[in-house]
C-alpha positions in Angstrom: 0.0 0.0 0.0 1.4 3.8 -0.6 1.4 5.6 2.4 1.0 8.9 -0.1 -1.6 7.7 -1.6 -3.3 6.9 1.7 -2.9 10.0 3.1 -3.9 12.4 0.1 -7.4 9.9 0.4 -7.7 10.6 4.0 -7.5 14.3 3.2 -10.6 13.8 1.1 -12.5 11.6 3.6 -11.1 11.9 6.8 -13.2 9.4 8.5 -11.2 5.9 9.0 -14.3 3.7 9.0 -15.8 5.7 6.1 -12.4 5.6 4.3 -12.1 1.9 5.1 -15.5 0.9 3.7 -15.1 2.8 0.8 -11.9 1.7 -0.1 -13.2 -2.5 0.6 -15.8 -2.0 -1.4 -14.3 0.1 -4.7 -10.9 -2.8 -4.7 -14.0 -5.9 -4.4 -15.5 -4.1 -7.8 -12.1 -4.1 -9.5 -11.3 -7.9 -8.5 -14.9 -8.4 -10.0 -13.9 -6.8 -13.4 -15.0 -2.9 -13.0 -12.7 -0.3 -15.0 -10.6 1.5 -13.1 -11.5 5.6 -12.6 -7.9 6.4 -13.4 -5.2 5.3 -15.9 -3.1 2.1 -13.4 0.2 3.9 -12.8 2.1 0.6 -13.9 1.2 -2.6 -15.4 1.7 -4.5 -11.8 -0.2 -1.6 -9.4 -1.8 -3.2 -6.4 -6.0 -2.5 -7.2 -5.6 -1.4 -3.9 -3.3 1.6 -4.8 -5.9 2.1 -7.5 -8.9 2.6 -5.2 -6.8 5.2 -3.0 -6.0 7.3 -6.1 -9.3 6.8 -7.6 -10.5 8.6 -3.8 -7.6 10.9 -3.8 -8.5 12.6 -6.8 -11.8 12.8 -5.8 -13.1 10.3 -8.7 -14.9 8.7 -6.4 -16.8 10.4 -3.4 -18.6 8.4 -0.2 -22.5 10.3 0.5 -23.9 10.4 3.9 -27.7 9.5 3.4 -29.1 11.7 6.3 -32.7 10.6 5.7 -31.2 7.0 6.6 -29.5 8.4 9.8 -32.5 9.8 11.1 -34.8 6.9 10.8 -32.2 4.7 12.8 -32.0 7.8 15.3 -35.5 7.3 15.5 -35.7 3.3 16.0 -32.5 3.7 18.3 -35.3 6.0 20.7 -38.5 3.7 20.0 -36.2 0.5 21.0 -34.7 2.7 24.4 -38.5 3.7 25.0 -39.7 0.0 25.1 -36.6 -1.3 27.3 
């Protein structure tokens, strides 16, 4: 893994978990046969090194879907309620 490339995707989503997931699931679509975002930097580059530049150049972007949050806020305070 390059630590560079790591870093420069952190900049762009500087949550661990977030980045984490992200990154899992964008190197699971290139093992299945997805096009990279971005031109490989060499014949042998890791996919892994692929999915960190694809995030550090902002080619691909993680979305927060609030709606979502707010309905689990609201089960998390039905399900506190009823205990």
């Amino acid at each position: 893994m390059n630590l560079e490339l790591l870093e420069k995707a952190k900049a762009r989503i500087p949550s661990v978990p977030v980045l984490v997931n992200l990154v899992s699931l964008r190197v699971k679509q290139l093992n299945e046969g997805m096009r990279p975002y971005v031109k490989p930097a060499s014949q042998d580059e890791d996919k892994l090194d692929i999915a960190l530049r694809e995030i550090a150049e902002g080619k691909i972007i993680a979305q927060v879907d609030f709606d979502a949050l707010a309905r689990r806020q609201e089960l998390q305070e039905q399900y506190a309620q009823q205990s």
